[in-house]
Structures are given as structure tokens and as C-alpha cells.
ZAVEXTI-909584 format. One record per residue (C-alpha): residue in three letters; x, y negated, z negated. Coordinates in steps of 0.001 Angstrom, whole numbers, padded with zeros to 6 digits, always signed. Example, Ala and Ser with C-alpha at 12.3 -4.5 7.8 and 13.67 -1.06 7.14 Angstrom:
// residues 2
Ala+012300+004500-007800Ser+013670+001060-007140
//
This chain:
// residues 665
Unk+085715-003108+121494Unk+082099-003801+121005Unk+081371-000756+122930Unk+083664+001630+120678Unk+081533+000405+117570Unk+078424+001301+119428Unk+080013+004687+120073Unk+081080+005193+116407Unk+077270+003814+115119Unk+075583+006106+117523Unk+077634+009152+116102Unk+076819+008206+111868Unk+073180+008060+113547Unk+072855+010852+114562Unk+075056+012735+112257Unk+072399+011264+109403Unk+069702+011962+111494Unk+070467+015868+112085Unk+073279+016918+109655Unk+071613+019889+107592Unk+070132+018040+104260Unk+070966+019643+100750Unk+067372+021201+099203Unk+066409+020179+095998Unk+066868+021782+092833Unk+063696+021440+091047Unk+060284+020870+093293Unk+057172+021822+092017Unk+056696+025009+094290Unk+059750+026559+092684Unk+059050+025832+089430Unk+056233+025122+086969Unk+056403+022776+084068Unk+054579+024304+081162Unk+054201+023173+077624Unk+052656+023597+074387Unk+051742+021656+071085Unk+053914+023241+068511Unk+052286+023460+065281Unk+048413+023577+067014Unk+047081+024260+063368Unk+047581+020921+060997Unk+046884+022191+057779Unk+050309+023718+057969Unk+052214+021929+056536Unk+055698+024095+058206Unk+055458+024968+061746Unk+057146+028051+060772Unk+054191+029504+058857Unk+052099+028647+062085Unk+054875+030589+064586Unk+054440+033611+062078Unk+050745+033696+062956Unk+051410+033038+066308Unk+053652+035820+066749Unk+051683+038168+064589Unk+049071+037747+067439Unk+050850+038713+070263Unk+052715+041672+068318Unk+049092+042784+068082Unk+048393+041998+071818Unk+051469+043633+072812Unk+049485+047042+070661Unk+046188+046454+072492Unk+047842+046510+075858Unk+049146+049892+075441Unk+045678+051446+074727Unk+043795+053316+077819Unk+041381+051335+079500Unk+040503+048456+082248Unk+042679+045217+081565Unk+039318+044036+081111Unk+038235+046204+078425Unk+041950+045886+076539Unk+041397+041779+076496Unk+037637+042028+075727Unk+038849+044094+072833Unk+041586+041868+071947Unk+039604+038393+071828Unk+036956+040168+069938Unk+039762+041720+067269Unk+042058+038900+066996Unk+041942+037741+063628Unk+041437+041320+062262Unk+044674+042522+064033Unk+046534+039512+063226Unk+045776+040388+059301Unk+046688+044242+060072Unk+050120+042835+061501Unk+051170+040188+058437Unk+050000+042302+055732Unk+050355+046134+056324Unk+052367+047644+054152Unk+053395+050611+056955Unk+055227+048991+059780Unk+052268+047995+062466Unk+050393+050806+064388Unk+052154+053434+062486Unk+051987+055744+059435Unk+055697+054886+058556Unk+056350+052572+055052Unk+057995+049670+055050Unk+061198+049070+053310Unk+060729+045536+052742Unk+057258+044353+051944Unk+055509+041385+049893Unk+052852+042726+047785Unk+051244+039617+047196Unk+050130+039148+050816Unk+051781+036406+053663Unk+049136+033619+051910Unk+051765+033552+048651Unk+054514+032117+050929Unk+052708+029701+052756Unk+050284+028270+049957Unk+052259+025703+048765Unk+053301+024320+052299Unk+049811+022886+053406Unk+048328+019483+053880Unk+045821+020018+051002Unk+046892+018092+048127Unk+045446+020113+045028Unk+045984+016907+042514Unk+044500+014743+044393Unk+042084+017368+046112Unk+042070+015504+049103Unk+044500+016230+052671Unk+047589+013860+051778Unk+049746+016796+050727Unk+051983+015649+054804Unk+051294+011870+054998Unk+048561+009661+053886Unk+044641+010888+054849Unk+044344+008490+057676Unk+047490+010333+059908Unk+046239+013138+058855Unk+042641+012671+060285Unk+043978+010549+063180Unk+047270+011767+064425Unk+049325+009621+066183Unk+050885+012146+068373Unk+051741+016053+068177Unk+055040+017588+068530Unk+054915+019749+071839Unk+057781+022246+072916Unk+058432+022118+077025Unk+059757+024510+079375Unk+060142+025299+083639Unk+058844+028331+084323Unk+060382+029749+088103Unk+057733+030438+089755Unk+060110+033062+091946Unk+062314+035336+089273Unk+064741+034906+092386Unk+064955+031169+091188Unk+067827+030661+088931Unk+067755+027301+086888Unk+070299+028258+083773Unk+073616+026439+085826Unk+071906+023629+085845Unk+070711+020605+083202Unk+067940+018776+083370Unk+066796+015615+082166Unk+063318+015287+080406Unk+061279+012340+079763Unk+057683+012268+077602Unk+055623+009092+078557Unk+058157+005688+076606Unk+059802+008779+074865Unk+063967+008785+074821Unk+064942+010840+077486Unk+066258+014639+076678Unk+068730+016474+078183Unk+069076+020474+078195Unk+070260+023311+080248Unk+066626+023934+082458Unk+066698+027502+081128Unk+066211+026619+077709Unk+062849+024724+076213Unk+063033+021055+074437Unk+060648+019603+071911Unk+059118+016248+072389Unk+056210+013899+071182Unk+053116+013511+072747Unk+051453+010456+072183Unk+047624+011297+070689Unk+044823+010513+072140Unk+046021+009252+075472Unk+048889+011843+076207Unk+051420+010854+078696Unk+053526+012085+081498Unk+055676+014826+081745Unk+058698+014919+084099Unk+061999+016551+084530Unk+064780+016315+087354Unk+068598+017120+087022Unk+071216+014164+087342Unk+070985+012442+091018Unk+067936+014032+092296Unk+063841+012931+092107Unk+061878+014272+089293Unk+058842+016371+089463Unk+055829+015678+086656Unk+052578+016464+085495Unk+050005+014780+083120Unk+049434+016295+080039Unk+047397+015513+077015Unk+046373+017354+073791Unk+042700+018231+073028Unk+042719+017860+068826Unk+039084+019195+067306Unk+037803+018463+064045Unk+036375+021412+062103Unk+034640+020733+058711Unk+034213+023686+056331Unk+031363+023817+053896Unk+029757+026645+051823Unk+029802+029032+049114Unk+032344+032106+048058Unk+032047+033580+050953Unk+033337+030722+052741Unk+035954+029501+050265Unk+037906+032975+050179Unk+036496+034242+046708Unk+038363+037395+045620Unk+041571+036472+047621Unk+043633+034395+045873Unk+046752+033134+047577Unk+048954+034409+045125Unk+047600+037271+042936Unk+048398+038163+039736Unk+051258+040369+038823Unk+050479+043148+036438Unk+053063+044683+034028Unk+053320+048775+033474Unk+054834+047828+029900Unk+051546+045620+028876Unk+048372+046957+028186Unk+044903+045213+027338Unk+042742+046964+024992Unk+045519+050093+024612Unk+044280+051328+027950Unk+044172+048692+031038Unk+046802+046962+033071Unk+047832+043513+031427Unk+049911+040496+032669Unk+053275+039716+033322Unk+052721+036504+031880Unk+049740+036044+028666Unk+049372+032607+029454Unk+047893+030357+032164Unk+050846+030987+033723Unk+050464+034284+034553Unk+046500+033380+036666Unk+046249+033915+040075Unk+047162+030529+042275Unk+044798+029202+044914Unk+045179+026518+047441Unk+041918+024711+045323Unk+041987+026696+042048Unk+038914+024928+040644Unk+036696+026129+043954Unk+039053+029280+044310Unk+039565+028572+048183Unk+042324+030278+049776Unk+044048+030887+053115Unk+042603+034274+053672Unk+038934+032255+053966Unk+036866+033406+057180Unk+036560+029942+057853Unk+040235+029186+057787Unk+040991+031633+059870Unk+038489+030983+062687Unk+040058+027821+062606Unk+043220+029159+063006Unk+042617+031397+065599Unk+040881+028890+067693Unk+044656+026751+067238Unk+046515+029953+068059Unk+044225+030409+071732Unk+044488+027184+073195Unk+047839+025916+073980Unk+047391+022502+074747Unk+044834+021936+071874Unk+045193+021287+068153Unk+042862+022129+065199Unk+042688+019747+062378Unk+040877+021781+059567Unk+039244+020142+056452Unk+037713+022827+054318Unk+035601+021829+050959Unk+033756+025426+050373Unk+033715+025924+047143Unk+033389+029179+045126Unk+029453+028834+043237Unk+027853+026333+045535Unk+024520+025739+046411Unk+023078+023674+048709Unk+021846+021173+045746Unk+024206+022079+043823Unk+027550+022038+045607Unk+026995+021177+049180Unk+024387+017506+048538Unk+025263+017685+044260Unk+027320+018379+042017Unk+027863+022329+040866Unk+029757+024040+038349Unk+032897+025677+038613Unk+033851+029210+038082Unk+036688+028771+036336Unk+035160+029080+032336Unk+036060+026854+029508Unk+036057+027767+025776Unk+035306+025496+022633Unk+034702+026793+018739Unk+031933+026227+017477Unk+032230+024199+014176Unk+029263+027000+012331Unk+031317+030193+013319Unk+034535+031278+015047Unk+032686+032408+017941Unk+033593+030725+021163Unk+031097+028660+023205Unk+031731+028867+026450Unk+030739+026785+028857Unk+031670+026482+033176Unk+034106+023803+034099Unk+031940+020411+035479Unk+032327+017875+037759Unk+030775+014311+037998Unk+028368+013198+040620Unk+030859+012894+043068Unk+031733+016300+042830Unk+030037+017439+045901Unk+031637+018704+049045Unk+029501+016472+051002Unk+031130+013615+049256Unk+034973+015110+049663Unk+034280+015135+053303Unk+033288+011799+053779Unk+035594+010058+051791Unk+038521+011444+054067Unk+036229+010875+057351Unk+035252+006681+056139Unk+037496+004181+056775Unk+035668+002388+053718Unk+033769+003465+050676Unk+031478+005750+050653Unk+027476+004215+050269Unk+024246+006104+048483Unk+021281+006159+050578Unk+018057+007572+048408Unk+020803+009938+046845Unk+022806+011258+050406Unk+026440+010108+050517Unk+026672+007708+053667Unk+029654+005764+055616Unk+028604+002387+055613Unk+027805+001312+059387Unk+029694+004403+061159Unk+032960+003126+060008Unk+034572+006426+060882Unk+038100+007542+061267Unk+037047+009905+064051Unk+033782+011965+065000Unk+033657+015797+063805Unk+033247+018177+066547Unk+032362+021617+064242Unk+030963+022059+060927Unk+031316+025741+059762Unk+028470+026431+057281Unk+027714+029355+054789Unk+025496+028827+052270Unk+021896+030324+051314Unk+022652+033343+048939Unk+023415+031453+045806Unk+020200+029450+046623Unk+017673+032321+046793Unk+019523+034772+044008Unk+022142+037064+045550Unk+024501+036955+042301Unk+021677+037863+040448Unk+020627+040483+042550Unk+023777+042304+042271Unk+023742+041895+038569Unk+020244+043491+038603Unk+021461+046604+040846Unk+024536+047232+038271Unk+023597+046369+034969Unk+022432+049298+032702Unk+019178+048970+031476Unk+019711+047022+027819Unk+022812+045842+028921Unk+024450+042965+026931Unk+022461+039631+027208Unk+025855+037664+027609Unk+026582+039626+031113Unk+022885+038377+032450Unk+023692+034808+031462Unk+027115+035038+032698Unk+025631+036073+036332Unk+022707+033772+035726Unk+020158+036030+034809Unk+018909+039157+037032Unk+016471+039440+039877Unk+014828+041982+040907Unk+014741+042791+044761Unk+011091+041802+044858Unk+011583+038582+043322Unk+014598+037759+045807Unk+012368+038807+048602Unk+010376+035584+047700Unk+013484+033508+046558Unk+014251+033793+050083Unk+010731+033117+051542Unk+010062+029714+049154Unk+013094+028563+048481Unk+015585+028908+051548Unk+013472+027031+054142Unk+013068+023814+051948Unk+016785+024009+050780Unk+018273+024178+054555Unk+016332+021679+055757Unk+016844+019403+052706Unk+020790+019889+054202Unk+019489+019494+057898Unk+018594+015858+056837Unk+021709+015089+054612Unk+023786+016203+057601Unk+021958+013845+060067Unk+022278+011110+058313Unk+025953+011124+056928Unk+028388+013226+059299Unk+029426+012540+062888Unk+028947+015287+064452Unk+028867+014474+068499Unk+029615+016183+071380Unk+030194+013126+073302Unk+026983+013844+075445Unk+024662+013575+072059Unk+024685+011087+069647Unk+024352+014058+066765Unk+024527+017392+068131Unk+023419+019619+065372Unk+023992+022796+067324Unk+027952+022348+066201Unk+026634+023391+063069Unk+028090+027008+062540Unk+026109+029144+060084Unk+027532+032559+058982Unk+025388+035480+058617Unk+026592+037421+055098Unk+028083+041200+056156Unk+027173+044191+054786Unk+028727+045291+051721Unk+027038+047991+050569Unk+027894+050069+052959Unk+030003+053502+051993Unk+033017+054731+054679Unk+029938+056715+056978Unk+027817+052985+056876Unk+025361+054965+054179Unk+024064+052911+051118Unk+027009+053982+048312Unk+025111+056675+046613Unk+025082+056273+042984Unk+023146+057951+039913Unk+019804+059812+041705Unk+018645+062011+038037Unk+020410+065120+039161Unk+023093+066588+036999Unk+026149+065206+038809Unk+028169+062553+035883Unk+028235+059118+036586Unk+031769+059159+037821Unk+031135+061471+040577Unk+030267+058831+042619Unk+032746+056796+044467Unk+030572+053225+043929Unk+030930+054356+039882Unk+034258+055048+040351Unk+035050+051294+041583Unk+033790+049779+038636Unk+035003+052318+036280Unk+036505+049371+033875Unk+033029+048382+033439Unk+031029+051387+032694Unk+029961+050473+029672Unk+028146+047883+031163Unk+027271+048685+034683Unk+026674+051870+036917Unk+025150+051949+040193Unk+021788+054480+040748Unk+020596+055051+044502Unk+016856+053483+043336Unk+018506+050099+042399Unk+021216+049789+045126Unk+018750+050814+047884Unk+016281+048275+047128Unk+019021+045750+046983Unk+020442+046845+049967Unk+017103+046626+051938Unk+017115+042758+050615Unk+020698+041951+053199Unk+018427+042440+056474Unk+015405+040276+054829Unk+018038+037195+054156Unk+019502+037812+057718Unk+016250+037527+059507Unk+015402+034714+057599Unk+018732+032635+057774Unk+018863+032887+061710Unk+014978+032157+062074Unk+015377+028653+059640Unk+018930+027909+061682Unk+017029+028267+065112Unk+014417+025784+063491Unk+017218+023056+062370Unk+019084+023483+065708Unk+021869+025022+064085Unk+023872+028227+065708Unk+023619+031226+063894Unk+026607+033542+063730Unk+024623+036304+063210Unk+027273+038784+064516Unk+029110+039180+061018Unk+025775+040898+059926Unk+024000+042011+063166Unk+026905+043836+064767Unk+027868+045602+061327Unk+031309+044848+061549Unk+031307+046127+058036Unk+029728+049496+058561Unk+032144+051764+056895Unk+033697+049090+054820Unk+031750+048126+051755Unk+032528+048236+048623Unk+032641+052165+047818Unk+033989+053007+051187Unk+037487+055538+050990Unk+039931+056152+053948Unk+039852+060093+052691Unk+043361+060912+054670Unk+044623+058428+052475Unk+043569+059603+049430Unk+046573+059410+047655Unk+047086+055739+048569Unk+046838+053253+045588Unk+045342+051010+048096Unk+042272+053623+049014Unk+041732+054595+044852Unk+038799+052952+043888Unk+039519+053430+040121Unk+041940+050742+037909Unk+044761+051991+036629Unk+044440+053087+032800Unk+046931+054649+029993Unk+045809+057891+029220Unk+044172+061109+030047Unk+040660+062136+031085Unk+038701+065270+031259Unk+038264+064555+035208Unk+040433+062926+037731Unk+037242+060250+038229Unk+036589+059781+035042Unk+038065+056557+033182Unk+040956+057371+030393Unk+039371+058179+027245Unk+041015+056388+024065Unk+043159+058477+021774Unk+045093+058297+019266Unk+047931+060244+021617Unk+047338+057531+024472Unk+050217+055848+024213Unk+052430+059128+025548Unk+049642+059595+028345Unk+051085+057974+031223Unk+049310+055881+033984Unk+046582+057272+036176Unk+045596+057260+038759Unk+049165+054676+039721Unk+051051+052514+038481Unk+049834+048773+038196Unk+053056+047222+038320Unk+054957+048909+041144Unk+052158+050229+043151Unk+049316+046974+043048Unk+048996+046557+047095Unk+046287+043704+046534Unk+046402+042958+050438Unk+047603+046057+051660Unk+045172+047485+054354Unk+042156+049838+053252Unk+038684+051177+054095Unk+036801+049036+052243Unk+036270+045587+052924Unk+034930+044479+050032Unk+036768+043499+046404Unk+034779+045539+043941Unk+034858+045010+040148Unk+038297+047012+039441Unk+039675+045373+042091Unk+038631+041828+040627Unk+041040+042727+037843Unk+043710+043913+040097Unk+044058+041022+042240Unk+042626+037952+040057Unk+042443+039160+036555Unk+040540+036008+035493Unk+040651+034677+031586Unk+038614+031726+029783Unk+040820+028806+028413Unk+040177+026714+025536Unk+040869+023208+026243Unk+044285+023319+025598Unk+044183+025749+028676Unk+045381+028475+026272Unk+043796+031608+026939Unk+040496+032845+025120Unk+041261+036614+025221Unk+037659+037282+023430Unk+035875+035021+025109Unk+037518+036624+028422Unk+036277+039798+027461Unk+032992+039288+025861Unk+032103+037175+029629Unk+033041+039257+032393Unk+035497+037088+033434Unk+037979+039467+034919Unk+035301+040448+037344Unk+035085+037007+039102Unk+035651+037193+043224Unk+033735+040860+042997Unk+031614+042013+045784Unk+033077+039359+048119Unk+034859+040352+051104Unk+038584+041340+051242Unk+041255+039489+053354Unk+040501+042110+056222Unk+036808+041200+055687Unk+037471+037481+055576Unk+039148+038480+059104Unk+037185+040340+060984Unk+033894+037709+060025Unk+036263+035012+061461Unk+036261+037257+064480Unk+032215+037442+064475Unk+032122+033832+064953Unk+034857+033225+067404Unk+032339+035717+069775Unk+030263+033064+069897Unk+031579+029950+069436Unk+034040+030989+072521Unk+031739+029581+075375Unk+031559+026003+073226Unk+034850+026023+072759Unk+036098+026404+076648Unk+033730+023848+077187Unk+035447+021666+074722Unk+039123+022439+075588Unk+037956+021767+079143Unk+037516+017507+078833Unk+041554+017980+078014Unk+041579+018119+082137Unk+038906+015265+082502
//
């Protein structure tokens, strides 16, 4: 007996030992586990908004692929194009990459839909508008979407479900051809594994890089001449008997931006850099907290208070003319001090006049500032308001632009003034933001400073022409043209404009010279490379002529003796019709275009500013005797905006894979 039992063990040996063993379903050389943090972009508010940029980029991707060239060349172009292409995708109003209309568009530009679903809580003017600031600053954990990727399209997976599990995390189950979402704890990530029912799992470790990018700086940071939602004009209304008025009279009717008082938007270069960085990197995250402001200085707006360009009325008790005065803020009213009082876990401390956290007590270090700042400290507004006012012009426009300057006098704005001013900020930087790089204590080359672009370029990258004392009229010339609503006031001549012109590569020089000096980079590309060439502010697509979006002239009621001349008030107007289009059903504020820049007819197209009294009722001659509809001129469009975010990205690229690299470490 004993030795049948040896027989019958000696067969289950060595039927164990050689029977043929089943393979397993999931090992790690037949399949990959990949993932991705969802929403990699925290200002939004929706994922969804996020996927629609996301997707916009590869739609353009997919277009770059298809051109002729080295795959080198196509993703050289591509990285270098991004944000531009990703605008041309969202907000064409001809179906992308081709002439044809399309049937369903939103004339107000992808920004309107997604304004109102951010983190940015206008009220409060602070980021609570998800969860309280300290989640927002310090997230506990991102929501990351996980898939197997076959590494052999031979290797089926769908007839089978797998089991997921996400460090602690309650374990999913899904078919293995389909992707599940899961939490990732933040900062220490967590493992990643998947197996289906009876058989060993395979993992990996995965954890999320999340970067901190401040945003400080003037208009040309906060998005100036973009708002998020821009006004809607009505063919029925007219202003003055002759020019596009209104839907709505009232405050009601103003553009909306996601900080109305510092008109920052979505479309802001600095945004969008931010964004794009999110959209790259897979298993990174951006948390963006923007304070440009629309006016600022460096001493007044960036280290003090500034004011506003939204315009307040009051009567005056002597006459019933309006004194108007900018909106203030206190003390506190300085982007400096915004930042830090999201960033300390405590309040805020003055040292000598700098905003300081008391002893470091940080929510988390910064890793990028973005900076642009410098023109409204040397005279740039002013200098613009010198090269278009008309000699004897009215007093009220000079002290509504804060006075003219010649190009001489900005020449030495620029050498006296912009040298002390930066490294007045230098110092205030040092000594209140955390700005490491975990090898350096302070690292100030995270500071990011944007070169200004050139907007005075025509379509051929000329200086627009404008008035030169031959006998061609005023409106023969496409830079008069674009601020046609104005001409009583302003008109451009080729002396004026070329001297102001010659003033851009002076300020250049000088602003990457004094951000060498403070250890800043310079992202001198948005100027240097003339990504603008072709696009300022007179600049016409001339195959498009016909375009509403490519007519520099506003739409007026009436009849001229010349198709560029401005309608000419009669007493027969009201039976003239619109020319050159009509405001209401053909205003494309963010349709594409050659020119880059917003001029002053397009101010009143897209923003239509007013002055309100107190009562925020609407001071229509106070409005008109200030210039207010002209507010967010000669700032870069949304395509602008863009394609500077793309100047940056060029070089902030090599930083940034160093950055995204520690995810690994």
C-alpha cells in the first residue's frame, strides 16, 4: 500500500513539475501602464474647459504633421507654434486649415464660456473660487486618468477586466481596454498596479510634478484689449447718429473680465504659457496665480498701489460738468501684496515698506515668476499719445493718457528711470517671494521677463505709413483708417510714427541688458524674433478684404464720399445703411486676422468702455469727452497674446525639462 501512494505522489510530482503552465494575462512586456493627471491646469475650474484645450492642440498637431518636411522640422515647428495654433483651432471662424465658414460659431471667443468656471474668485479677488486658498496652493492630490497600453497591437486585453489599485485608494474595476480615473496622493504619489481576478499584478511608481507660476505685470501681461466676454453691439442702436451702440445702455451691457478692475483675461500671454506648459507634460500640473494688472508700474502696481482703468464720475457741486477721476485702491492694493497673502500661512509683515511673510511661513515655494513690466515706467502710453494726437488736440485726451512724450524724452525715460525701477523690484523680490529651485536658496533666474512685440508693424513688417505732406487724404492710409472713429482727434504721419517706432528697439536693448544685470531671463524672443512682423496694428490680410475681421474701419450709419473715409453726418443718415458691415451680425472680435494688434476702432468693437458715476450708472459725456471707448488699444490681440506665450515657452523649455525631470528622482 505504502508503495502505491509513492507511485500516485511521484505522478502529481511530476505532473506539477512539467504539465504546460497557463501564461499570464498582463506582464509588463506585453503591456504598458500609462497615465495622466487629468485637469494638469488648476485654474480651471471644469476639466472640460482644460480637455477642449487639450484637444485643440493635437487637432493642430494632427495639421502640422501633414505639412512636407523632416519629422524633425514638423515638431520643431509645432513646439515653437503651439499656443498660436491652439488659438487658430478654438477661435476660427472657418473650420481649421480651411477657407470654408462655419455653421456654428461663438463670436465672443472660447474665453466667454469658460470665464466664469475658474478658481479666481473676482469678489474676493483672491483663488477660492474651487475650495479654500490653502487646497488650492497645496493640493492634496490630483485626479489622474489610467490606461494599459499593448505594447504588441497583436495583444488583445478588451475580454478581459482588470482590477486597479492607486496607493490606500479603493480598488477599481474595468474592462482593461477602457481607462479609469483615480487619485493621486500630492506630493508623495503612490503606486500604480493592475492585474485581472486570480493572477499577480504588475505596477509602477508614479508621482505628479505640480509647479507654481506667479504672474506679475502690466497690460500686456493682464490681457488688455481681450476681454473674456466682449460686448455685444446692436445694428438698431446708434451713438452719436452714426456709430455702433450697445445691446444693453447700462453696466450691464460692459465687457466681463475674469478681474474687471485690472481687466485680466484668459487670452493673457501669461496664462497661456502657463497653460501650455500644463498641456506638454503629462504627469505634471500647473498651478497658476496671475495678479497683472492693466496700468501698473513697478511703484505703482507691482511694490504700490496704482490706479485702475476703469474711470469713475462725480458732479461737481460749481457746474454740471463731470469730474472724473480713475478707480483707487488702498495700500494693499499691490500685486506684490495679493501674491503673498495667498503664498503666507500668516499675515503678511512690512519691512521698510516691502510686503514680507513673517519667518518663511510659506504654504509652498514658487518655482516661476512671469514678469512684464517697464513701459508704463519709462512713458510708452504717452508715447503713443504723442505719435497720434493732432497737433492742438484736446487737453482732456493728454491727461487722459497722462500727458505726451516725445520720442526723445522716452529715449531718456528709459535710460534714468528703468534701471533704478527694476532693480528697486530686484530687491522687493529677494526679500519677500520664494522663489527656489531646490539647488538655490533664491534663484532669481526663474524670473521671466517679456520683451514687448512690435506693433507698429504694417502686413510687409514696414512702419504703417501715415500722413508724409503729399496730397494723398488722411484716410488713404490703412493706420488712419483704424482709428477712423477718432479722427478728429488723432491721425498718424510717417515723421511721428517713425520716431516712435525707432523707440521699441531702444527699450528692448535696454530691458534685456538691466535683466542680465538682476539675474533675471529675458524673453527677448517676443521682440527679437519679430513674431509680429506683418501683424501690427495697420496690417490687412488683402485676399480677405472683404472680411469684417480684416476692415480696419468701425462700422458707421451713413454714406461717404470714399469707401475709407468715415460716414459723414446728414440729415438723410438715418436711410444710409451700415458700412463698411454690420456691427451686430458681423462683430468677429476673436475671429482670426492679420493684425495682431487691437487698434482704436477695434477698442470700441470689442470693449466699448464707458465712465460710471458712483451709482455705476453710465456717464455717456464723460465717456465721450475721455476716450474711454479706446481703452485696451494698441495692445496685442488674442492671436498676439498667443504667439508671445509661444516666444517664451522657446526658452523656458530647457528649464522646464529640467524641472519635470525631479518627477523621476
Amino acid at each position: 500500500m505504502i508503495m502505491v501512494w509513492r507511485f500516485i505522489f511521484l505522478v502529481l510530482f511530476l505532473g506539477c513539475d512539467f504539465a504546460p503552465a497557463s501564461a499570464e494575462t498582463l506582464t509588463s512586456s506585453n503591456v504598458q501602464i500609462v497615465w495622466k493627471v487629468s485637469n494638469r491646469f488648476r485654474l480651471f475650474r471644469d476639466p472640460n474647459i482644460f480637455k477642449q484645450q487639450e484637444l485643440a492642440w493635437r487637432q493642430y498637431g494632427q495639421h502640422v504633421n501633414q505639412r512636407s518636411g523632416s519629422t524633425e522640422d514638423s515638431a520643431m515647428f509645432y513646439y515653437n507654434s503651439s499656443v498660436l495654433g491652439t488659438e487658430h483651432v478654438l477661435n476660427d471662424r472657418r473650420i481649421p486649415f480651411t477657407n470654408i465658414l462655419r455653421t456654428k460659431f461663438d463670436w465672443r471667443g472660447w474665453a466667454a464660456s469658460a470665464v466664469g468656471e475658474t478658481c479666481w474668485n473676482e469678489k474676493q479677488r483672491r483663488h477660492t473660487g474651487c475650495s479654500d486658498i490653502e487646497t488650492y496652493v497645496n493640493p492634496k492630490f490630483h485626479e489622474i486618468e489610467i490606461q494599459l497600453k499593448p505594447v504588441d497591437s497583436k495583444n488583445l486585453v478588451s475580454e478581459f477586466n482588470c482590477i486597479w489599485h492607486v496607493g490606500d485608494g479603493k480598488e477599481l474595476k474595468a474592462p482593461c481596454d477602457e481607462s479609469v480615473k483615480a487619485y493621486l496622493p500630492y506630493p508623495e504619489g503612490a503606486t500604480i498596479s493592475v492585474n485581472v481576478e486570480g493572477e499577480r499584478p504588475i505596477s509602477i511608481d508614479a508621482r505628479v510634478k505640480d509647479i507654481l507660476i506667479l504672474g506679475l505685470g502690466d497690460s500686456f501681461a493682464s490681457g488688455e484689449g481681450n476681454p473674456d466676454v466682449p460686448v455685444e453691439l446692436d445694428e438698431n442702436h446708434r451713438s452719436q447718429n452714426l456709430y455702433p451702440a450697445r445691446v444693453n445702455g447700462d453696466v450691464s451691457g460692459s465687457a466681463v473680465w475674469l478681474d474687471q478692475l485690472c481687466h485680466r483675461s484668459l487670452y493673457s500671454h501669461q496664462l497661456r504659457a502657463a497653460l501650455q506648459i500644463g498641456l506638454e507634460n503629462p504627469h505634471g500640473a500647473v498651478t497658476f496665480m496671475g495678479y497683472s494688472c492693466s496700468g501698473a508700474s513697478i511703484d505703482k502696481g507691482i511694490l504700490g498701489s496704482q490706479s485702475y482703468v476703469e474711470y469713475v464720475s462725480e458732479k461737481s457741486r460749481k457746474s454740471s460738468d463731470s469730474l472724473i477721476r480713475p478707480t483707487t485702491g488702498g495700500k494693499k492694493d499691490t500685486q506684490l501684496y495679493w501674491a503673498l497673502r495667498e503664498l503666507c500661512k500668516v499675515e503678511l509683515g512690512n519691512d521698510n515698506g516691502t510686503w514680507i511673510c513673517p519667518q518663511g511661513q510659506f504654504r509652498r515655494n514658487v518655482d516661476f515668476v512671469f514678469l512684464s513690466v517697464g513701459g508704463n515706467d519709462v512713458g510708452f502710453a504717452n508715447l503713443v499719445a504723442w505719435s497720434t494726437l493732432r497737433d492742438g488736440a484736446s487737453s482732456v485726451l493728454a491727461k487722459f493718457f497722462g500727458a505726451t512724450v516725445p520720442a526723445d524724452q522716452f529715449a531718456a525715460n528709459v535710460k534714468e528711470k528703468l534701471g533704478p525701477s527694476y532693480a528697486r523690484l530686484a530687491h522687493a523680490l529677494e526679500a519677500s517671494v520664494p522663489l527656489s529651485n531646490g539647488d538655490m536658496a533664491y534663484d532669481p533666474s526663474r524670473i521671466v521677463l517679456t520683451a514687448y512685440p512690435d506693433i507698429l508693424a504694417d502686413e510687409n513688417g514696414n512702419t504703417c505709413a501715415g500722413v508724409d505732406g503729399s496730397d494723398q487724404p488722411e484716410d488713404a492710409y490703412a493706420a488712419n483708417q483704424s482709428l477712423d472713429r477718432f479722427s478728429s482727434w488723432l491721425v498718424v504721419t510717417k515723421s511721428k510714427l517713425d520716431q516712435a517706432h525707432a523707440q521699441l528697439d531702444v527699450l528692448h536693448r535696454s530691458m534685456g541688458e538691466l535683466a542680465e544685470a538682476n539675474g533675471w531671463t529675458y524673453a527677448g524672443r517676443a521682440y527679437n524674433d519679430q513674431p509680429f512682423k506683418g501683424h501690427g496694428f495697420c496690417a490687412q490680410r488683402k485676399d480677405r478684404a472683404d472680411d469684417p475681421a480684416e476692415m480696419l474701419m468701425i462700422p458707421c450709419w451713413g454714406k461717404s464720399e470714399r469707401p475709407t473715409q468715415t460716414c459723414q453726418s446728414t440729415i438723410f443718415a438715418n436711410g444710409a445703411g451700415w458700412k463698411p458691415y454690420d456691427p451686430a451680425t458681423q462683430n468677429y472680435p476673436y475671429a482670426l486676422r492679420q493684425r495682431w494688434v487691437r487698434s482704436f476702432n477695434d477698442a470700441v468693437m470689442v470693449m466699448n468702455q464707458k465712465v460710471v458715476d458712483k451709482y455705476g450708472v453710465i456717464d455717456e459725456p464723460a465717456s465721450k469727452a475721455n476716450f474711454s471707448e479706446t481703452t485696451g488699444a494698441m495692445h496685442p490681440s488674442a492671436e498676439g497674446h498667443a504667439s508671445m506665450a509661444d516666444a517664451i515657452l522657446i526658452d523656458l523649455r530647457p528649464e522646464l525639462a529640467k524641472v519635470f525631470s525631479e518627477e523621476q528622482k
